[in-house]
Steps between C-alpha positions, in 0.01 A plus 500: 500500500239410260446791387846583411533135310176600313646817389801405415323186272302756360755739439721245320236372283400842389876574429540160298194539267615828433836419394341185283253822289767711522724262249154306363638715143882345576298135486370491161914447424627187536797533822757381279434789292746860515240780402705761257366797356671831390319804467630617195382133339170512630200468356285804592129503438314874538237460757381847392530861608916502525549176686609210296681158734664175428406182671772362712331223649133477626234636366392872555136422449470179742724545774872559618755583250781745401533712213717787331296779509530843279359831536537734191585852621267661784289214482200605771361171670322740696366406894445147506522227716625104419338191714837309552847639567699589243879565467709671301859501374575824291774429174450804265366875565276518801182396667327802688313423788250687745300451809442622780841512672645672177645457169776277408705507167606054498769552253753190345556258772301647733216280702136564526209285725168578469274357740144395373234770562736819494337772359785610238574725177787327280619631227830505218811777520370755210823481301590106569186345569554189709602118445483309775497144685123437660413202721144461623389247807150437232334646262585821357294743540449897479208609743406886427476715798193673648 
């Protein structure tokens, strides 16, 4: 019976602080604050080599956050892997994806988790590129693959 008790504190702690780093980004806004941001108002900065993203809240560099992300036209990320989870909500064109159970072609409203540590290629349509919403559990990150 202890045991079980133990577990089940442990297990609920574990779950809490992850929710509480999952939103950490979500805190630097104040509660009372709505968070608005259209794509096509957004303020992209190139990070280099056919990626360019817009803050949304958090920050990229320090932690959890969101961003719209673009890929220019077969944009190659290559194999890589990211340390935290990352998420993504497909607007415009299409983010390709590979691993390896297959390919997957996320186009507009389509859905796409990536756990952190999968070995992946990602990569934009070659006619539409790809603009998409990306949330990220911390830092973001883009491990290449041996």
């Amino acid at each position: 019976m202890k045991k079980t008790l133990l577990t089940v504190g442990v297990a609920t702690t574990l779950m809490i602080a992850w929710s509480i780093g999952r939103v950490q980004g979500q805190q630097d806004q104040s509660k009372e604050n709505v968070v608005f941001v259209s794509a096509d108002q957004a303020n992209f900065h190139d990070t280099g080599k056919g990626v360019s993203m817009a803050a949304i809240w958090g920050d990229a560099d320090q932690g959890a956050h969101a961003t719209f992300t673009k890929f220019v036209p077969g944009f190659d990320a290559g194999m890589h892997t990211h340390t935290n989870d990352v998420w993504i909500v497909v607007i415009k064109g299409a983010y390709l994806y590979k691993d390896e159970a297959g390919d997957k072609r996320v186009g507009p409203g389509s859905f796409l988790r990536v756990p952190g540590g999968r070995k992946h290629w990602s990569g934009g349509d070659p006619k539409e590129g790809a603009l998409f919403y990306e949330e990220a559990s911390g830092k973001f990150d883009s491990i290449p693959a041996k």
